[in-house]
C-alpha positions as CSV (number, residue, x, y, z in Angstrom):
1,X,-117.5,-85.0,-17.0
2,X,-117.9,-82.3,-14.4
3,X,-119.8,-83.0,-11.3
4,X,-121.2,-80.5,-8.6
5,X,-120.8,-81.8,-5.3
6,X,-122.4,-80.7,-1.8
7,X,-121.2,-81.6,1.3
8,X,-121.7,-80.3,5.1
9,X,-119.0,-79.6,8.1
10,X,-120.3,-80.3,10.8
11,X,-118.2,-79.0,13.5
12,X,-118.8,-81.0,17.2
13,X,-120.1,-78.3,19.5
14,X,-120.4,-78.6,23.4
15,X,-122.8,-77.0,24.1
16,X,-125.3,-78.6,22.1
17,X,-125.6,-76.5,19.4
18,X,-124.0,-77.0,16.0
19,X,-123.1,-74.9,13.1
20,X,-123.5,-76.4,9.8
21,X,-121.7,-74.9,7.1
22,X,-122.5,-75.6,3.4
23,X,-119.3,-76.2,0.8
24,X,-119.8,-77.2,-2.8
25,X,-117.6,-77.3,-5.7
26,X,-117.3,-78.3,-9.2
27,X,-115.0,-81.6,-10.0
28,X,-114.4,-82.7,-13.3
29,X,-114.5,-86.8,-12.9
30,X,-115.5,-89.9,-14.2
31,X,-118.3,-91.3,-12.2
32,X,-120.5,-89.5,-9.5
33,X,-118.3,-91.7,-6.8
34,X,-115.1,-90.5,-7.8
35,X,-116.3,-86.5,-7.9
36,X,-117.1,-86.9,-4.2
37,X,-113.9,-88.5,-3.3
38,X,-111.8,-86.5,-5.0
39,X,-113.8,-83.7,-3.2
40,X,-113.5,-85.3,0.0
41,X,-110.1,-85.3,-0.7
42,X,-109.4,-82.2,-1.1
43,X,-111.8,-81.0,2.2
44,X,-111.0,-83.2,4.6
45,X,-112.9,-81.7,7.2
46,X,-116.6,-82.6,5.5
47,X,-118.5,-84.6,8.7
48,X,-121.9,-85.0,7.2
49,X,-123.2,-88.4,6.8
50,X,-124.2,-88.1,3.0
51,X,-122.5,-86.4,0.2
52,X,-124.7,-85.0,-3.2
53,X,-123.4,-85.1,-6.7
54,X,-125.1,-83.9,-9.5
55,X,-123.7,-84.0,-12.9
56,X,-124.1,-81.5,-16.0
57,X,-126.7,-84.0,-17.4
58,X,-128.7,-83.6,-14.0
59,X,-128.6,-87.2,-12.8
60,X,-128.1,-87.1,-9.0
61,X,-127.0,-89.1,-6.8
62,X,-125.7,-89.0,-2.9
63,X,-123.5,-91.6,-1.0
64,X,-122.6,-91.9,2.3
65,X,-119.6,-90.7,4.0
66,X,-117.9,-93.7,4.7
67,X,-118.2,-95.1,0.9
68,X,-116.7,-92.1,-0.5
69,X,-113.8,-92.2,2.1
70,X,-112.8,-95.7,1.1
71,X,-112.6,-94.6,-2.6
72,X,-110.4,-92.1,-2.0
73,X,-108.3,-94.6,-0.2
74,X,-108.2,-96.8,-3.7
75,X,-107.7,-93.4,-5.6
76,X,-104.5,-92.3,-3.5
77,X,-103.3,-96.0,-3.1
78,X,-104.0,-96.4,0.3
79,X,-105.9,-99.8,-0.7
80,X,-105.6,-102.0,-4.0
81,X,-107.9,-104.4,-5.3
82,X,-105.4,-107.3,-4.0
83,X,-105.7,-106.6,-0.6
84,X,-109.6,-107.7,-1.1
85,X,-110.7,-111.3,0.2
86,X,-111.3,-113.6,-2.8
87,X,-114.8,-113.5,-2.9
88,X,-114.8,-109.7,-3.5
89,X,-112.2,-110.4,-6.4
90,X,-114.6,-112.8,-7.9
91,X,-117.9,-109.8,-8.0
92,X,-115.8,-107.7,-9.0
93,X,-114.3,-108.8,-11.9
């Protein structure tokens, strides 16, 4: 399915003011999650707290920065479901 994601950079400014600039994008994906990693991964200089994905149907949803970094850590191998303590294992499978 194809998912449109929003995202803001946020650069860090000194003298107090900041720039936001807007970037969205179309991923095709399976799950709202992965269309904002795999967006994330592809921009990595996104710094707002919460991502939006919207898919073709129009269900929304938005997820915060951090969660969507540690998916794309699982989707480029960076972290495997073995590495997990044992009581993660067990919810999630």
């Amino acid at each position: 399915m194809r998912y449109k994601v929003q995202v803001n950079i946020m650069p860090d400014s000194s003298d107090g003011f900041a720039f936001i600039q807007p970037l969205s994008g179309w991923v095709d994906a399976d799950s709202h999650l992965e269309a904002a990693a795999l967006f994330i991964l592809d921009n990595p200089d996104v710094s707002c707290p919460v991502i939006w994905v919207v898919g073709e149907d129009y269900q929304m949803g938005t997820y915060p920065l951090d969660h969507v970094k540690l998916r794309a850590d699982f989707i480029v191998g960076l972290r495997s479901f073995e590495d997990l303590p044992e009581k993660f294992k067990k919810q999630s499978g």
